[in-house]
C-alpha positions, 0 to 999 in steps of 0.5 A, a space after each residue: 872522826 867527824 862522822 864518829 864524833 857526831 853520831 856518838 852525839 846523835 847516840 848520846 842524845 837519844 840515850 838521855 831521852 831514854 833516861 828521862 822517860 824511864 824518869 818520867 813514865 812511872 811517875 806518872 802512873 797511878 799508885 807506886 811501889 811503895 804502897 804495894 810493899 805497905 800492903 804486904 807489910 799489913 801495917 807494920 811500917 812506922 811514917 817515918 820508915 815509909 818516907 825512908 823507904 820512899 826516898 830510897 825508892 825514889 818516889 817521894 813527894 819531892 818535885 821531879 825538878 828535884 828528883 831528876 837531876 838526882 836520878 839521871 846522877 845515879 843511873 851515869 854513876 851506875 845506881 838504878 835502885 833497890 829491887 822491890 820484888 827481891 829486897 834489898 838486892 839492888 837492880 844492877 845485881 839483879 840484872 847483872 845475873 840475869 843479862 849473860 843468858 839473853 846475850 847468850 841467846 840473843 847473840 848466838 841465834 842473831 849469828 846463825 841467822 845472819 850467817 845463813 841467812 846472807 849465805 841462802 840469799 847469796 846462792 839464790 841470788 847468784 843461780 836465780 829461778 833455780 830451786 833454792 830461789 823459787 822455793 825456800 824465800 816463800 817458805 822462810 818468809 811463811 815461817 817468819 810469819 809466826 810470832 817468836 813465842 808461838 814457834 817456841 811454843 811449837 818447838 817446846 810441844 813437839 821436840 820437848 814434850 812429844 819428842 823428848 829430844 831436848 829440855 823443857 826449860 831453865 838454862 841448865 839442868 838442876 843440880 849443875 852449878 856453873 863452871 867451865 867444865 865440859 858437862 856444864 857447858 854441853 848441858 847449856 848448850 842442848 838448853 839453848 838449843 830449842 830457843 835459840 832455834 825459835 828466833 832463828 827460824 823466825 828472822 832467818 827469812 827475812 835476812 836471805 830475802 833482803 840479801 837476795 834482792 841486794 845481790 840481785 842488784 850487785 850482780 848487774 854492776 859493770 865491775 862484775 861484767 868485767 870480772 866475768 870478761 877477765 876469766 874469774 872463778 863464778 866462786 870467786 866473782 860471787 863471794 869477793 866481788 858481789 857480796 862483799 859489797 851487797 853485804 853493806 846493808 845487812 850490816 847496817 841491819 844488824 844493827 836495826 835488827 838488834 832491838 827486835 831479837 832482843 824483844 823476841 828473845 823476851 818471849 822466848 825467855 817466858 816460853 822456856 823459863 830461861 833465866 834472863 832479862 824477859 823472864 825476870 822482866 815478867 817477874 817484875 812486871 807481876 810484882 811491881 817492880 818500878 826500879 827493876 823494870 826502869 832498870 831492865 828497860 834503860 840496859 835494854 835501851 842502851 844495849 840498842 845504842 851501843 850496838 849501832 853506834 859500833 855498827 856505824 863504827 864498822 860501816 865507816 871502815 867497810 865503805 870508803 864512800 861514807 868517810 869521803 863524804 
């Protein structure tokens, strides 16, 4: 509990940093939303209505001293702003619509990468210099090579436009209004596909490398000599013994690993149209959208810290070692 209790202090510290510099950075930026709305308004805001406006947007003339501790109120009671881009919607409706497709995306390619990546590395680990080790690490590693957005593009040229085998773009097909029903669900699923295929094939690499070089390692342990003297199953000794416990740092990779899906998934989103927090990101970003970009930018932040202040949670229970000490 100790150990909980203090990277949950660790976690909360950095998750009000992130918080005082989503204060800070825009206010230190040249020009501010408002000005930009007042361009397209052509005039016809009176000065009262524009230090309302103002004020609603938090960037008046008040000192930040003022302003701080009234912004960090609003972002723990849940209120990050109106959206410029699409007023007056406030920003958590805006992200609250757009969230479950990354995490649709993020979540399911972080999966498959992480179940067959370890599984590859395991195999090439346990039959070293055979096919499967001498050959698909050099080959996944070349493909991790490539940036997200240019694998996606890749994907999108020849499965999407060549091909024909899969959608180009958006999360479902127009006209489809979302429900549980079989076609909606079969019609998300072959939209997610390509994306999702994108990250996949980018850090599938990585994670077989990192798990074979841990399993190679797990493999000189004497416990494992000794489950070889005693008869063991090769199966057996290979999944109980060796990668259950080289399976420890690819735990604590998921949690690392997290923030860079995330910021793939981005991309991907861009490349395919798909409706979520990248897309709408870059939205706001051609619009101007201070309050949804500090917005996405905080819930991407704290998404981060969540997922490892749970990883740490996970990796207490799996490895006795670091409740001991």
């Amino acid at each position: 509990m100790r150990f909980i209790l203090r990277r949950l202090g660790f976690y909360l510290v950095a998750f009000w940093l992130s918080i005082t510099l989503n204060f800070l950075l825009p206010r230190l930026m040249p020009g501010d939303p408002v000005s930009r709305m007042l361009s397209r308004s052509q005039g016809q805001l009176d000065p009262s209505q524009i230090d309302s406006l103002r004020r609603l947007l938090g960037v008046d003339d008040r000192p930040w001293w003022e302003q701080y501790p009234e912004y960090l109120w609003r972002v723990i009671t849940g209120d990050l702003g109106i959206s410029i881009s699409r007023f007056p919607t406030p920003v958590t409706e805006v992200i609250g619509s757009q969230l479950p497709w990354t995490l649709l995306l993020g979540f399911t390619s972080l999966v498959i990468a992480v179940i067959i990546g370890n599984l590859l590395g395991i195999l090439a680990a346990w039959r070293r210099g055979s096919v499967l080790d001498s050959f698909v690490p050099p080959f996944l590693i070349f493909l991790g090579s490539f940036p997200y957005f240019w694998l996606a593009m890749g994907l999108l040229y020849v499965f999407g436009i060549g091909l024909g085998w899969a959608p180009l773009s958006h999360a479902f097909s127009v006209g489809l209004q979302p429900s549980f029903s079989w076609v909606f669900i079969s019609d998300v699923a072959a939209h997610l596909i390509m994306p999702a295929l994108s990250i996949v094939f980018v850090s599938i690499g990585g994670w077989m490398l990192a798990m074979r070089n841990t399993m190679i390692g797990t493999n000189s342990e004497d416990y494992i000599l000794m489950a070889e003297a005693k008869g063991l199953r090769p199966s057996r000794i290979m999944f109980a013994y060796a990668s259950r416990n080289a399976m420890l740092p690819a735990v604590t990779n998921i949690g690392m690993s997290i923030g860079f899906i995330v910021g793939g998934a981005l991309l991907t989103e861009v490349v395919f149209a798909y409706p979520g927090v990248g897309y709408q990101l870059m939205a706001a970003v051609q619009g101007l959208d201070y309050p949804l970009m500090q917005g996405m930018f905080l819930t991407i932040t704290g998404a981060v810290l969540l997922a490892n202040f749970l990883i740490d949670i996970i990796y207490v229970r799996l490895d006795p070692r670091v409740r001991v000490s």
